[in-house]
Steps between C-alpha positions, in 0.01 A plus 500: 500500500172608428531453123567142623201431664279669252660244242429202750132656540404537147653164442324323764172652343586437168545112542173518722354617178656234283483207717065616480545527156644184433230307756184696306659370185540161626137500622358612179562212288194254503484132365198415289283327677375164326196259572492145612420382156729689273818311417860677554768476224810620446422870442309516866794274682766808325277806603452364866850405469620864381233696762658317776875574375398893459337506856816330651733722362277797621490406805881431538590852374236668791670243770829624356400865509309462817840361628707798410223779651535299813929511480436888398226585777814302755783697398292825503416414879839387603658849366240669658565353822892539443461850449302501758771362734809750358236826559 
């Protein structure tokens, strides 16, 4: 049982670790910043266009691996507390 819940723990801190590494990543990305009179064309519209894409998929893989520490960090307290019952 133990071998169980060392699995759950190491797997509840390794999607900690990702979902952090996936926000940071998401956060990194900056849009150029442009001036009142400079004129946008196509090659600004696709690089604002492609920044916003990269940062949305970032931040759905840390929801989604935020999502599984939290199912991980619930099934490690539920056996705990089972176990807890049975002993």
């Amino acid at each position: 049982m133990t071998i169980v819940f060392l699995t759950l723990d190491l797997s509840i801190a390794a999607g900690a670790f990702l979902s952090g590494l996936f926000w940071w990543q998401a956060s990194r990305g900056r849009i150029r910043r442009i001036c009142r009179e400079e004129m946008l064309d196509h090659a600004d519209f696709n690089r604002m266009v492609v920044a916003y894409n990269r940062t949305q998929i970032l931040n759905a893989r840390a929801a989604i691996a935020t999502a599984i520490t939290g199912v991980l960090a619930t099934l490690r307290l539920s056996g705990t507390m089972i176990v807890g019952l049975i002993i």
